[in-house]
N, C-alpha and C positions, 0 to 999 in steps of 0.2 A: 771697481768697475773693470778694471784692466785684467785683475785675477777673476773675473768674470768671463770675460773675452777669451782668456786663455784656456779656462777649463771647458768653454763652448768649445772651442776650435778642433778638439780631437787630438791635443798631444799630453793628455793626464791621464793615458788609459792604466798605466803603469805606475802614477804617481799616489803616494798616502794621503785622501784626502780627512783623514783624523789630525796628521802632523799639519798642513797646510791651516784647519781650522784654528789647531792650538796656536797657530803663531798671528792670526785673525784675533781670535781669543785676547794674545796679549797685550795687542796694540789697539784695543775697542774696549779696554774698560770690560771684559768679561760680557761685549757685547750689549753693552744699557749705551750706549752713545746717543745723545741727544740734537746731534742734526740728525734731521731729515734725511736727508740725501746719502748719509753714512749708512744708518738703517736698511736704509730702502736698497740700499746694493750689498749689507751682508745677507739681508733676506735671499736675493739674489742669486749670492754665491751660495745658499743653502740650498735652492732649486737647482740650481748648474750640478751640483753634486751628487743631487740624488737621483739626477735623470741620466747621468754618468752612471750609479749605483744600477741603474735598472737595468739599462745595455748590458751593464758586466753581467747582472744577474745577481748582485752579492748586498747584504743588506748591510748598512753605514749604523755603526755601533751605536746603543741607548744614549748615552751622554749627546754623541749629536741631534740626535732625535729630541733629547730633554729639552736642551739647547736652543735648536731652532721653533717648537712648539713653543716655548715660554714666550717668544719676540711674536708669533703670530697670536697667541692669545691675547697680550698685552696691546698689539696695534690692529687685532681683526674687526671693531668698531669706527676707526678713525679710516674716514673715505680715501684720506690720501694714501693708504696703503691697501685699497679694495682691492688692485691688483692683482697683490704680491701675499699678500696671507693668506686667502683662503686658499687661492692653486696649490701655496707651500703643505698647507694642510694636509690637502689632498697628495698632494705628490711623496708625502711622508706615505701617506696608508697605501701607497702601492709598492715600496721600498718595507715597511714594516708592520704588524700586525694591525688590523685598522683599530682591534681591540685595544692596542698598546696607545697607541695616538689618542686614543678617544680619553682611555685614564688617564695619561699624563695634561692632559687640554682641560679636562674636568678639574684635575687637583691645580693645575695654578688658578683656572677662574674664580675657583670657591674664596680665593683669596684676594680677590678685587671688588670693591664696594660699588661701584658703578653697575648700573644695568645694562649701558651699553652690550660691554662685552658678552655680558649672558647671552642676552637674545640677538645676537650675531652668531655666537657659537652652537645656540640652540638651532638656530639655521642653519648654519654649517653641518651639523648633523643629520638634517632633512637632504642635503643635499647627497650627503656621502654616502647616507642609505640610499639614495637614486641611484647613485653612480657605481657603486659596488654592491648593494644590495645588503638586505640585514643580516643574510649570514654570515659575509664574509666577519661579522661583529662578534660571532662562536658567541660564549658566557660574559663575555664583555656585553653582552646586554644586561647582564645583572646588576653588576658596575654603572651603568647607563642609568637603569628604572631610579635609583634613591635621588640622585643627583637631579633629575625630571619631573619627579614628584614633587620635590623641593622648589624647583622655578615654578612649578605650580602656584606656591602658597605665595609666592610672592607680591609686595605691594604694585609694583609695573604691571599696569595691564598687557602692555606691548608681550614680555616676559612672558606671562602666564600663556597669552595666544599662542606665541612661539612653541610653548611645551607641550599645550596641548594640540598644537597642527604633528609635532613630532610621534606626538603617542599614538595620533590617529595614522601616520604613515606604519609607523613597526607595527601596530596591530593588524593590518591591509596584508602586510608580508608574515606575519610569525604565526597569528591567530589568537585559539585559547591559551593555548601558553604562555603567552606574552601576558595575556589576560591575565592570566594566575600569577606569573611575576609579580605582577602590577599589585593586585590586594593582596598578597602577601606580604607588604609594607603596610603598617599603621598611618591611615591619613585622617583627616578632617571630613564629616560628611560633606559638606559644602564640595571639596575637593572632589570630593570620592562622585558624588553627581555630575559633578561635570566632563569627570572620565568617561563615568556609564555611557555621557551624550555623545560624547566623542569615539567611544570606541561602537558604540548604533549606530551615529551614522559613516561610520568608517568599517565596514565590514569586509573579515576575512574573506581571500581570494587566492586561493591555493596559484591560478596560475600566476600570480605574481611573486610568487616564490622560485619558479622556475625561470622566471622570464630572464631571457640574457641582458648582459647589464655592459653597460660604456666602458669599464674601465675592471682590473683586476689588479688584486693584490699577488706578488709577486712570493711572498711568502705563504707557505698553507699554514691555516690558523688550525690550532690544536684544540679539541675536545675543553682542555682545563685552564685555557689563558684567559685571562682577562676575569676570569669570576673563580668560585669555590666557595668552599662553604664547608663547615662541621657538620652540621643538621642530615639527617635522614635524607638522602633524596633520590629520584627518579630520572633514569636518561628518556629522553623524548626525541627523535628524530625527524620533527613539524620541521616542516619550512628546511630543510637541510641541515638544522642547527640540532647539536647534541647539547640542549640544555638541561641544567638539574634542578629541576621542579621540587619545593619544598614541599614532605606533607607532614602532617600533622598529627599528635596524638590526641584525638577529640576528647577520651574518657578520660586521661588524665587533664586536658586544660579545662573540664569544668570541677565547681566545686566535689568537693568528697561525699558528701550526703544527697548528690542532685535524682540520684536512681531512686534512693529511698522517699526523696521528698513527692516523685513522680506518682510514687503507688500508694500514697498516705490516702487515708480515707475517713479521721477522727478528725471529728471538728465542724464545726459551720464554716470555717473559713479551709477546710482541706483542699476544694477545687481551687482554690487561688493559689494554695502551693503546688499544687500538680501545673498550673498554669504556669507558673513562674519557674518550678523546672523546666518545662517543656520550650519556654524561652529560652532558658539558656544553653539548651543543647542547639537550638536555630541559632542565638549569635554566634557558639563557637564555631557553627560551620557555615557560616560567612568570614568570620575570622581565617580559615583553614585552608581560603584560597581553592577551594576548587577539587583536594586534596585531601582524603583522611588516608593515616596510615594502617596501614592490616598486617603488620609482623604481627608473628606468631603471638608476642607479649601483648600484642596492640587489640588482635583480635578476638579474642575470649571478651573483655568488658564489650567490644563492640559488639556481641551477640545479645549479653545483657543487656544493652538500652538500646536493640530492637524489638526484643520481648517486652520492655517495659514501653516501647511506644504503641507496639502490638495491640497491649492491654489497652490503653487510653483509646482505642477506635472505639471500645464499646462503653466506653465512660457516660456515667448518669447526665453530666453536666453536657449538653449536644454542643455547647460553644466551643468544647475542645476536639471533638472528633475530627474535624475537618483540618486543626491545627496538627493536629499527629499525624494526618495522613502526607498532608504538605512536609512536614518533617522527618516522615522517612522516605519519601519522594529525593529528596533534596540530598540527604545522607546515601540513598540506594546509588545517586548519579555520582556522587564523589569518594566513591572504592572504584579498585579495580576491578577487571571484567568475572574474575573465579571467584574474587571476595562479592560482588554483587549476586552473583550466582546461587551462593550459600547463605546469605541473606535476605535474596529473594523466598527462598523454600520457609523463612519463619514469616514473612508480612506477608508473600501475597495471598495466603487462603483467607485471612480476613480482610484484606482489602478488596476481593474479589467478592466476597460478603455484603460488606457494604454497597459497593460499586451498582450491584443486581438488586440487593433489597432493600436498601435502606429508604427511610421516608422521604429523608430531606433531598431536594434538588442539589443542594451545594454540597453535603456529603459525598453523595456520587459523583460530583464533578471532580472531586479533590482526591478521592478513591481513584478515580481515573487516568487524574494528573500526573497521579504516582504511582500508579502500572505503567504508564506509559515511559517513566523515569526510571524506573526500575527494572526494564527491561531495558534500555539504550545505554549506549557505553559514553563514559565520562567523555565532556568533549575536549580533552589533554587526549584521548585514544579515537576521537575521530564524528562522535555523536552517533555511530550508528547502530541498531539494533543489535543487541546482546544474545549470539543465539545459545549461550551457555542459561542467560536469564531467560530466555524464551522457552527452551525446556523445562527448569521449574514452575514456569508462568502454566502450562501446558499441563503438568505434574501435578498442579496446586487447582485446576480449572476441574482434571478429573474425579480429581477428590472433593473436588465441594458442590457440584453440579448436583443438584436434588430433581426428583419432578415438582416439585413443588415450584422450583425456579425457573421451570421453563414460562411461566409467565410473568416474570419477573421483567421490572421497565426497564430496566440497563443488562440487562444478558444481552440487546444485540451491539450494545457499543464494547461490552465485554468481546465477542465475536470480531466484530470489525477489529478492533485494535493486534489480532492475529492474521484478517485475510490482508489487511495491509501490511506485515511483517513475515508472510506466509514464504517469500523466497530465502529467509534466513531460517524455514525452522527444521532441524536437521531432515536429511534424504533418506529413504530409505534404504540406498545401500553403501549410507555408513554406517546403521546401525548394527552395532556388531554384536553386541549383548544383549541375552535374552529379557534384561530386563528394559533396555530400549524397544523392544519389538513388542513386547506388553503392554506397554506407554503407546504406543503409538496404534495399536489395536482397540485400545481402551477409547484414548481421544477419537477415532473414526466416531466410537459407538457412541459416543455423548455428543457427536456434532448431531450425529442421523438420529439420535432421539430429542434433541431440540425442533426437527423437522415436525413432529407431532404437538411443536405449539399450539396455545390456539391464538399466541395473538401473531400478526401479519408480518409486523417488522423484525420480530424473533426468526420465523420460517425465511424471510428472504436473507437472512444475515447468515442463518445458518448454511443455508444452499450457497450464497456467494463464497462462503469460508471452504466448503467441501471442494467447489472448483478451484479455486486459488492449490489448494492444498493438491489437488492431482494433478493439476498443470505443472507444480515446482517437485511433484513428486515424493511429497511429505507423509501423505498417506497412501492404502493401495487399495485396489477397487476390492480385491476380496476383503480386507478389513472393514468395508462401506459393505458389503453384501451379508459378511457375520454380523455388524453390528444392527444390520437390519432385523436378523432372523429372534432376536431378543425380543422384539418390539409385538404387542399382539397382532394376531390376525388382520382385525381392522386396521390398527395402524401401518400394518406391513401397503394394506391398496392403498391405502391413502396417501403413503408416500411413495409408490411404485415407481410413476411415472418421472419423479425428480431423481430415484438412484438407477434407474435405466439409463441415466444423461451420462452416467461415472462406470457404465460397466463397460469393458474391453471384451473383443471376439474371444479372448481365451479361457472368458469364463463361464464355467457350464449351464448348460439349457436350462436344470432345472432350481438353481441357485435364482436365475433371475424371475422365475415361475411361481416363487415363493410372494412376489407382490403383486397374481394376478387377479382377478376378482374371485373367479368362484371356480369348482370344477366339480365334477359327473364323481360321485364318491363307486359307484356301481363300477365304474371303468377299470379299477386296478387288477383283478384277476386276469379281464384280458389283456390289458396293458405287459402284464407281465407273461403271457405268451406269446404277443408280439415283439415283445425284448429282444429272445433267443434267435427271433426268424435275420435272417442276412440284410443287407443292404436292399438287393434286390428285390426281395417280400415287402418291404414295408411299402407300398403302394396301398397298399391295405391300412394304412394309415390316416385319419382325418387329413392330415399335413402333409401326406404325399412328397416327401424328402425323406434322403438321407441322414443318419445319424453321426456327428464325432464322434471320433471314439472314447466310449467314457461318460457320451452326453447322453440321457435319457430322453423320451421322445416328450414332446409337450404335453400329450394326452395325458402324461400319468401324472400330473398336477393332483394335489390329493387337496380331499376337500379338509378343513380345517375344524369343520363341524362333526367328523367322525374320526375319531381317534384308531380306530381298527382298519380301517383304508389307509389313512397314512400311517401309520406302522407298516404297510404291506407295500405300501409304491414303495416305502425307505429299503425297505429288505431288499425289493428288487433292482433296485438300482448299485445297492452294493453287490448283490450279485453280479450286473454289466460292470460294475468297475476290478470285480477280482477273476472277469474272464484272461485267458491266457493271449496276450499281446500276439504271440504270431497265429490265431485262431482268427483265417482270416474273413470268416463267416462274423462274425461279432465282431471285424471292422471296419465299417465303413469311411468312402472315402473323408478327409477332413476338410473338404475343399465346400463341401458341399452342403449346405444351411436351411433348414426349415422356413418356410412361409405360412401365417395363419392366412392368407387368402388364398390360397393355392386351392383349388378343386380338385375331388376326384371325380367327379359328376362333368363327363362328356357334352351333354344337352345342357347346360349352362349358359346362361345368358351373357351376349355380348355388349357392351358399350354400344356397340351401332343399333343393336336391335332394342333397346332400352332410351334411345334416342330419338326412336321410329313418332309421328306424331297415335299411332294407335297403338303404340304401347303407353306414352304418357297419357292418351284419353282415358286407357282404360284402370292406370293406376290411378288418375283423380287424387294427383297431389296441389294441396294448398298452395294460392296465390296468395303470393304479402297484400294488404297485411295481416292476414290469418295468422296465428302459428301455426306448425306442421306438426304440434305434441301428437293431434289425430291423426296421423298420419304413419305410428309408427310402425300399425301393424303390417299396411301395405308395404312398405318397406323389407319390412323382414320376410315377408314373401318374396320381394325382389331378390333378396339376399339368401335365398333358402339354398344356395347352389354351395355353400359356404360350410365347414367340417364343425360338429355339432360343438365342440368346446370353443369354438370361434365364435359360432351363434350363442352360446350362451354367455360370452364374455358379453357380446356386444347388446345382445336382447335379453336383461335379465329375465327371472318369471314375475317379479312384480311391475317389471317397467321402469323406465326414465323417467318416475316421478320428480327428484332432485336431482342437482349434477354431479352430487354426488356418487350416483349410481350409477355413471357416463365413466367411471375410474378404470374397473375393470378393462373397457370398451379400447379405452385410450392408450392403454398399455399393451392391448393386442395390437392396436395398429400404429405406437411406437416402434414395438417390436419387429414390422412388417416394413416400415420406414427403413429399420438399419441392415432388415437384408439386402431391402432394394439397391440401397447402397452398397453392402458389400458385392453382392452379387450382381452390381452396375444393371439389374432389371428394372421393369419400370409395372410391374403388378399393381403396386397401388394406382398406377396413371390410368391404367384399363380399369379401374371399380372407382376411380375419382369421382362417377357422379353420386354412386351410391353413399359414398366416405361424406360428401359434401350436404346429401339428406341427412345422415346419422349425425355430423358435426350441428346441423338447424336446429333439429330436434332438441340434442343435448342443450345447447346454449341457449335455445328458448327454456328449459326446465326451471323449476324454482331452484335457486343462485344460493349457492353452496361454497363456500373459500375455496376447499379442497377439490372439488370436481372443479372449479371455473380453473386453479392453476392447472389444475392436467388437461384441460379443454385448449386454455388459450397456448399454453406451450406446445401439446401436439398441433395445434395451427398455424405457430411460427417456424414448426421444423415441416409441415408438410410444405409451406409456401416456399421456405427457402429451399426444399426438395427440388420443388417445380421449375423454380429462378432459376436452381442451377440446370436443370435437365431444357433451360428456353421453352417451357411448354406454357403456354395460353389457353386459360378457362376458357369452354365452349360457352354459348348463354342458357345454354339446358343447367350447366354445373355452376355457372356465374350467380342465375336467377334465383336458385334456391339457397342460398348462403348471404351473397353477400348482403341483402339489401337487410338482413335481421341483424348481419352484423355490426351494421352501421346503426343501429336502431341499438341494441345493446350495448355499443361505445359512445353512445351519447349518453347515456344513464352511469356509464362507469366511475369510478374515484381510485386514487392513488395509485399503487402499479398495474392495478386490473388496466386504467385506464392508459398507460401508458403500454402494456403490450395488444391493448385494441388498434390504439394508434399504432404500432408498431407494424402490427395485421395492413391497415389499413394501406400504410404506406407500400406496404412491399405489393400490393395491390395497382394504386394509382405510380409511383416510381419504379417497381420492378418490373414493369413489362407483361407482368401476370396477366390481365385483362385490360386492351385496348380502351383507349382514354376516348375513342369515338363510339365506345358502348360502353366505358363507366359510366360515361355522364349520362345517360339517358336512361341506364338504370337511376342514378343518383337522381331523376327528373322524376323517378316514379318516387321515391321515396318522398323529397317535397311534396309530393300531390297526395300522396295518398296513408301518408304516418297520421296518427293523431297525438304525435309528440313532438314539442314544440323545439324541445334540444334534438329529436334527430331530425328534424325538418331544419336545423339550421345548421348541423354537422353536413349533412347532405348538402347541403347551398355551397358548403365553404371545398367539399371534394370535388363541387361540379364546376367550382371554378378553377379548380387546378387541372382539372381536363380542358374546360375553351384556352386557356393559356398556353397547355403543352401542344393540343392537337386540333384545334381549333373550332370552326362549328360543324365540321361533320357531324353526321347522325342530331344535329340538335334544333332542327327545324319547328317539332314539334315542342322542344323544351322552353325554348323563345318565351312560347304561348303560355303554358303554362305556368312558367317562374315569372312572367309577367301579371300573370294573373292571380299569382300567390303572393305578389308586391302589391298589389292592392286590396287586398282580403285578409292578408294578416293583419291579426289584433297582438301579438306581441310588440313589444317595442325593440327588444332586445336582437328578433330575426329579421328585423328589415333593415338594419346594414349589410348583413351579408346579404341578403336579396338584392340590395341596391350592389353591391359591390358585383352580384352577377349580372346582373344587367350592363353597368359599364362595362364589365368583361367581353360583354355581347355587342355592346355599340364598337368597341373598339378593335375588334373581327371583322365588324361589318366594313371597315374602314372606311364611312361616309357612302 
């Protein structure tokens, strides 16, 4: 105690405290003294000196460190020294490696029979990861995991808790790496389960790896202290720790004959040894931690028994298909990211085979499984999307995409699992090889002929995948516009209106002209005299604008149905494009953009005068609930002020029998949408009411996939036009739209019906049409639908208007919707009738 006092006081800054121990040493029995009280003050003096040690800065030689750890291991169970051992512990790992303390505290416990000390020291190391954190432990976690595993098996349950509260702290801080430590030890299943529990519900947290910590070691821990190893192994930089990840050589740890016994095929009993290899290429990589190795020697067999699990997807026996797909899922996750890469390129064309075609449900799920594995990187590198495997996945999709597949039940989970991975898949200007720019040309054209599915969930998966991929910039709009022009005729309108959504102002007029509906085949001779005339001739135009330079005018759309017209528009368009740049007659300005509603017709009619009540007398257009089919030709009279290739988009010569034939129509007046926009005009606002006849019509026609997508989408991008320009439906333009459309969004299913709704909303919430005349339109449609779903869509819109805006305008609706609560015979529509009426009591406020 006194040489205690003295080394506290501050006059041993200069003194040897290794000589001072040795002469401790000689008079204590080499430090085993069995009082109490003797112990407990050379422990003491082993604190006093390392806190001395720390001030100086200089670390106190291994033997003292051996020295004082063996006296805390030996009494850190016995409470009368709770004190004074564990702090000594501690105060060594901030004087010397924590790794070092941690093995020498390991190697004498192993040698004490008692449990006690175990699971005090096993605590003690939950603390010192707190307190220093698990890096400061460098590869002395290696050293750590046997010794851990081992308190595992133990008979004390106390013990085993302790080991396993510790595994679940260092897995919190290290991760998968810790993970892969960990079964990279031979254990008992029983064991190995209750890790599993422990390490799920202890999950990695990267910020706890960074988090500052109480206490630091005064020595920096090297890369190679505390662990090593002969084995093959990997540096890993997780958690700050430079650990070495063992891996494994898979082909050589299974038997010699396991490839061959894979592809045996003699026999009645052949599929049980195909089975039984197939097993044990799964345990050795559960054996293999997490880890195969890919040297050069390593990797050759690993190519042969992916080709050999290759073959097992299309094995007779369907019990093992799904087994092989799971097993090279499992194998694709446990290489590195260039070995997964080049492995990807031999499994995923048939895994993408299956995944699309195959019968079974659980095939395709396990197909799935393992694209999704085989494209994400080992989670030693982080778990996340492999964009080295994303390119073969992409490589492997172009090559096996048939038409035949595009109705295929799993091509849209094929799709998704790219628009979800879409910011990882290279950019276009990294691609620096022509053979990247080929690949990436190729996949536009295999998404944009997916669009010509016929089933639903294929066409939206593939449309989501095209925008993912333009927004991260993976593919580019003219590759979406080449990839279009393959596609036939009809398929080009068909899907017109969805790659209008992906083209940029810079690409030319008549590239987007190629998905319009129909065009005047007689036009192209003159078309091509009006080419050569200047900027300021072309008035003479249907379109009455300017041309870019370069960009042909829209009239010379060549019909599809004569091949001697379009050979002639082509001609002369390459003629404007090999005019001479400073010819500034064949330049017009570039600022300046084509409208299909533009007039050149002066006595054309305006908005106001089409407004007039003796101009709607005399058009005698349909009151809901008629449709307005008959109505189309007054229309087109209305509309006769309009350049003839505009009328013919929009009026074919057969009619809007189907909505199909509403394609053309929709892509004119997309088109006119995104001048308005560039052009900040508001042309479409001045012919709104007519747009909003042509929009009834069409949506009234017989219900077509293909025409309802292009109908309802140009109706979400006119309305969000309008939203953003604050403009408000008149009830001229209100009346003839909305009330059908609430009448065909009650009949709707799956995403039709969810961009009805969508309609609807920007409607009653965007300000579009005041809620003190939705609702009494919505009052006409109760009264006077003879459908029982739009009569109770209608009830549920009219309550969202007394809500927002209360009973204005709904005096006369009262009456009515009260009078529709007692006269309806459904069951299903007299909640929402009753729930507008209270809506109604409770405006009235008593």
């Amino acid at each position: 105690e006194s040489l205690v006092a003295f080394v506290d006081s501050g006059e041993t800054r200069s003194l040897n405290s290794a000589a001072m121990l040795v002469v401790v040493k000689e008079h204590t029995k080499s430090f085993k003294e069995s009082n109490f009280n003797v112990v407990k003050a050379i422990m003491g003096l082993f604190l006093s000196l390392c806190r001395v040690h720390e001030e100086l800065g200089r670390s106190p030689d291994y033997w003292i460190c051996k020295a004082g750890v063996s006296i805390c291991v030996e009494k850190i169970a016995d409470r009368k020294f709770a004190t004074v051992a564990p702090p000594l512990l501690t105060q060594f790992c901030v004087v010397r490696s924590p790794a070092t303390i941690s093995g020498v505290a390991i190697k004498f416990v192993e040698k004490i029979k008692s449990p006690l000390p175990h699971e005090a020291l096993l605590k003690w190391h939950q603390e010192m990861t707190s307190d220093f954190g698990a890096a400061a432990l460098g590869n002395g976690v290696k050293s750590l995991i046997p010794w851990t595993l081992k308190e595992c098996e133990s008979s004390n349950i106390k013990v085993r808790k302790a080991a396993l509260a510790l595994i679940g702290d260092l897995h919190v801080q290290i991760g998968p790496v810790f993970k892969a430590l960990l079964f990279a030890n031979e254990t008992s299943a029983s064991v190995k389960s209750q890790i599993e529990s422990t390490i799920s519900s202890s999950p990695y947290d990267p910020s706890a790896a960074q988090a500052s910590r109480e206490k630091t070691c005064m020595v920096r821990t090297t890369p190679g202290e505390g662990g090593g190893g002969g084995q093959e192994s990997t540096s890993s930089g997780s958690s700050g720790l430079s650990l070495e990840i063992p891996k494994t050589d898979l082909v050589a740890s299974l038997p010699p004959d396991c490839l061959a016994r894979m592809g045996t095929k003699e026999g009645k009993n052949a599929w049980k040894m195909r089975k039984e290899a197939m097993e044990e290429v799964s345990s050795g990589l559960e054996k293999c931690s997490g880890l195969v190795s890919t040297e050069p020697k390593c990797f050759k067999p690993l190519v042969e028994l992916v080709r050999a699990l290759r073959d097992r997807l299309g094995d007779s026996q369907s019990n093992l298909k799904p087994l092989a797909a799971r097993i090279i899922g499992s194998l694709l996750s446990s290489v590195d990211k260039v070995a997964q890469a080049k492995l990807g390129k031999i499994a995923f064309p048939a895994l993408l085979g299956c995944c699309m075609s195959d019968n079974k449900k659980m095939m395709r799920e396990a197909a799935l499984s393992s694209l999704k594995e085989g494209t994400s990187l080992s989670a030693m590198e982080g778990g996340n999307p492999n964009t080295l495997s994303l390119e073969s996945y992409v490589s492997s999709l172009v090559t096996e995409l048939k038409d035949s597949d595009f109705k295929a039940v799993g091509l849209p989970e094929v799709l998704l699992l790219l628009t979800n991975n879409a910011q990882f898949l290279p950019e276009m200007g990294t691609m620096s090889s022509s053979k990247s720019r080929a690949l990436e040309a190729q996949f536009a054209a295999a998404i944009v002929a997916c669009l010509t599915s016929k089933k639903s969930e294929t066409r939206a998966a593939a449309e989501a995948l095209l925008k993912a991929c333009t927004e991260h910039d993976a593919i580019s709009s003219d590759s979406i516009r080449q990839g279009a022009k393959k596609l036939l005729p009809a398929q080009q309108r068909a899907i017109g209106p969805i790659i209008s959504k992906f083209q940029t102002s810079s690409v030319p007029q008549l590239d987007k002209e190629n998905f319009s509906g129909k065009s005047r085949p007689g036009k192209s001779s003159s078309l091509r005299h009006s080419s050569a005339k200047s900027a300021s001739q072309s008035t003479d135009s249907p379109l009455t604008s300017s041309r870019t330079q370069g960009k042909p005018s829209p009239d010379r759309m060549s019909s599809s149905r004569n091949a001697t017209s379009s050979k002639r528009a082509l001609e002369s368009v390459k003629r404007d494009l090999n005019q001479d740049p400073d010819d500034s007659s064949a330049m017009p300005d570039e600022t300046e953009s084509e409208h299909p509603l533009v007039s050149s017709n002066p006595n054309a009619s305006t908005k106001e005068i089409r407004s007039s009540s003796l101009f709607r007398k005399k058009e005698n257009w349909t009151d809901f609930p008629e449709e307005p089919s008959s109505c189309m030709s007054s229309l087109k009279k209305s509309w006769s002020f309009l350049p003839a290739s505009s009328q013919e988009a929009l009026f074919p010569k057969k009619g809007i029998q189907k909505q199909e034939d509403a394609v053309a129509g929709c892509e004119l007046l997309s088109r006119a949408l995104t001048v308005d926009k560039k052009d900040e005009s508001s042309i479409i606002i001045d012919q709104l009411d007519l747009v909003n006849k042509w929009l009834a019509c069409s949506i009234c026609s017989r219900e077509h996939t293909v025409g309802l997508q292009a109908l309802l989408s140009l109706l979400l991008d006119l309305f969000s036009f309008l939203t953003t320009h604050s403009y408000q439906l008149s009830d001229s333009e209100a009346t003839v739209l909305l009330p059908h459309l609430l009448e065909k969004a009650s009949a709707s299913k799956g995403r039709f019906r969810e961009m009805y709704y969508e309609a609807l909303s920007a409607v009653s919430e965007g300000n579009l049409y005041p809620s003190n005349k939705y609702g009494p339109l919505c009052v006409m449609v109760v009264e006077r639908s003879g459908h029982a779903k739009a009569r109770a869509l209608a009830t549920r819109e009219c309550i969202k208007c007394v809500n927002t805006g209360g009973l204005s305008g709904m005096k006369r609706g009262i009456q009515i919707t009260s009078k529709a609560l007692s006269e309806e015979s459904l069951a299903e529509n007299k909640p929402a009738l009753l729930h507008l009426a209270i809506a109604f009591v409770t405006q009235l406020n008593g």
